[in-house]
C-alpha positions as CSV (number, residue, x, y, z in Angstrom):
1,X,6.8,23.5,5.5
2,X,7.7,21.2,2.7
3,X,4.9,19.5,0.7
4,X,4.5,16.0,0.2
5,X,2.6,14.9,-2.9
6,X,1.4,11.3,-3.9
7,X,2.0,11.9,-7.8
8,X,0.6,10.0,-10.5
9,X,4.2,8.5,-11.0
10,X,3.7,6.9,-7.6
11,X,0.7,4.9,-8.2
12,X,-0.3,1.9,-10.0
13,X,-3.5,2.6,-12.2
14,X,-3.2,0.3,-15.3
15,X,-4.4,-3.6,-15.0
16,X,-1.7,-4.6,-16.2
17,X,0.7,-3.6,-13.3
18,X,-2.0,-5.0,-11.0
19,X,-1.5,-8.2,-12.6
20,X,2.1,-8.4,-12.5
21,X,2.4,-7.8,-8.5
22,X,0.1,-11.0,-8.2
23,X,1.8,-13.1,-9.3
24,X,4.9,-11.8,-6.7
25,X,5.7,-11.7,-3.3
26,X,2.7,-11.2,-1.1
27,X,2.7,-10.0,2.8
28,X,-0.1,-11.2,5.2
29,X,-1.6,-8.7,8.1
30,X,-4.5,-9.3,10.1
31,X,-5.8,-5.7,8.3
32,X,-4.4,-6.2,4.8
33,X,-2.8,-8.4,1.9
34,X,-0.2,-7.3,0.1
35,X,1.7,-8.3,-3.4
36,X,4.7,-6.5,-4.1
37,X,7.8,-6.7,-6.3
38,X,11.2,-5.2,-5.9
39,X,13.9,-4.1,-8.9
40,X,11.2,-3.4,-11.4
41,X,10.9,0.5,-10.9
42,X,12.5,3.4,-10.5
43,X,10.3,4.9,-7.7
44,X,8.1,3.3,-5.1
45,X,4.6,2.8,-6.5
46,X,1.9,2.3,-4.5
47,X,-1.7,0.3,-5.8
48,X,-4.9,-0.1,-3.3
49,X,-7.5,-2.3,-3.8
50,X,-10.8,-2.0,-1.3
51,X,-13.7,-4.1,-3.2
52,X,-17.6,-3.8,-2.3
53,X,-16.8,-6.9,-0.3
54,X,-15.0,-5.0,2.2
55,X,-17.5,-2.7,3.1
56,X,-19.7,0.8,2.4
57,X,-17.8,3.2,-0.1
58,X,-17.4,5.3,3.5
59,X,-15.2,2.6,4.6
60,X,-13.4,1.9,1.5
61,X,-12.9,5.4,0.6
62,X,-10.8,6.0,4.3
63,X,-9.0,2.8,4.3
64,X,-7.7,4.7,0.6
65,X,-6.6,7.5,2.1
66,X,-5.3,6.4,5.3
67,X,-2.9,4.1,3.2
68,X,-2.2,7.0,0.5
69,X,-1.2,8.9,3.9
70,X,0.9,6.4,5.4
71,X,2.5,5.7,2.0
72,X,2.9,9.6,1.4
73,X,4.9,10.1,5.5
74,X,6.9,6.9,4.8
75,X,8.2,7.9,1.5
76,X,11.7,8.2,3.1
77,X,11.8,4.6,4.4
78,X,10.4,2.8,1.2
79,X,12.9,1.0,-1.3
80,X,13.5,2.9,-4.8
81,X,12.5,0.2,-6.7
82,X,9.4,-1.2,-4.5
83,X,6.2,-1.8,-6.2
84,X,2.9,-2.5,-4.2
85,X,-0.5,-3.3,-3.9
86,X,-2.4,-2.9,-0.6
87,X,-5.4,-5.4,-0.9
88,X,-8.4,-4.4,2.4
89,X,-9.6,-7.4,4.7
90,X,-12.6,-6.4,7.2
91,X,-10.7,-5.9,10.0
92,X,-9.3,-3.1,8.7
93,X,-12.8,-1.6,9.2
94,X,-11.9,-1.0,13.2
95,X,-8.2,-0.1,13.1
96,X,-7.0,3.0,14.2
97,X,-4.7,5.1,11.7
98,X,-1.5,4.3,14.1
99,X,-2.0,0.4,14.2
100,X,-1.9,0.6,10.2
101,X,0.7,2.5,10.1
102,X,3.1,0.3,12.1
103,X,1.8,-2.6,10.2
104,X,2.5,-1.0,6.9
105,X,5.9,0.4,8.5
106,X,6.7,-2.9,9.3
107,X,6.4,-4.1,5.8
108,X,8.5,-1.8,4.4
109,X,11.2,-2.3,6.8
110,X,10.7,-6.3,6.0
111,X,11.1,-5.2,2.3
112,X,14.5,-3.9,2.7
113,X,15.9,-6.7,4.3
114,X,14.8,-8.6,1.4
């Protein structure tokens, strides 16, 4: 079985980087914002952002990992040089893991296009 990894190449961790993606393209979903930039890197990179405003840590903590997840079985489908930062809304509170996913699926297949 071949092991997928979400490295520390693949994530946005300095402010910085946040800062640069907002003022960028953004994507609107009923369960999430995004801000993302193409031609800027040489491998996808992914960024999450769940404030206290979204919810319990509970809830922020597994709207993390079910975007890290998605992220990590989509690798193949991403653009090289896509940069991103996935920004919770409430809703995303009472989505099921598969509605995410085709959301965020959808916005990487809108990304290419671009």
């Amino acid at each position: 079985m071949r092991k997928f990894k979400f490295s520390k190449k693949q994530r946005i961790l300095k402010k910085r980087e946040f800062k640069k993606l907002l003022t960028s393209n953004n994507y609107v979903s009923n369960f999430f914002y995004v801000d993302f930039r193409k031609g800027f890197a040489s491998n996808p990179k992914l960024g999450i952002t769940a404030s206290a405003r979204f919810g319990k840590s509970i809830y922020r903590n597994k709207f993390k990992r079910r975007v890290r997840e998605i992220f990590r079985q989509s690798y193949h489908i991403i653009p090289n040089d896509l940069e991103l930062n996935v920004i919770a809304r409430k809703a995303a509170k009472a989505v099921s893991f598969a509605t995410l996913k085709k959301e965020l699926i959808t916005l990487f297949i809108h990304t290419q296009n671009d």
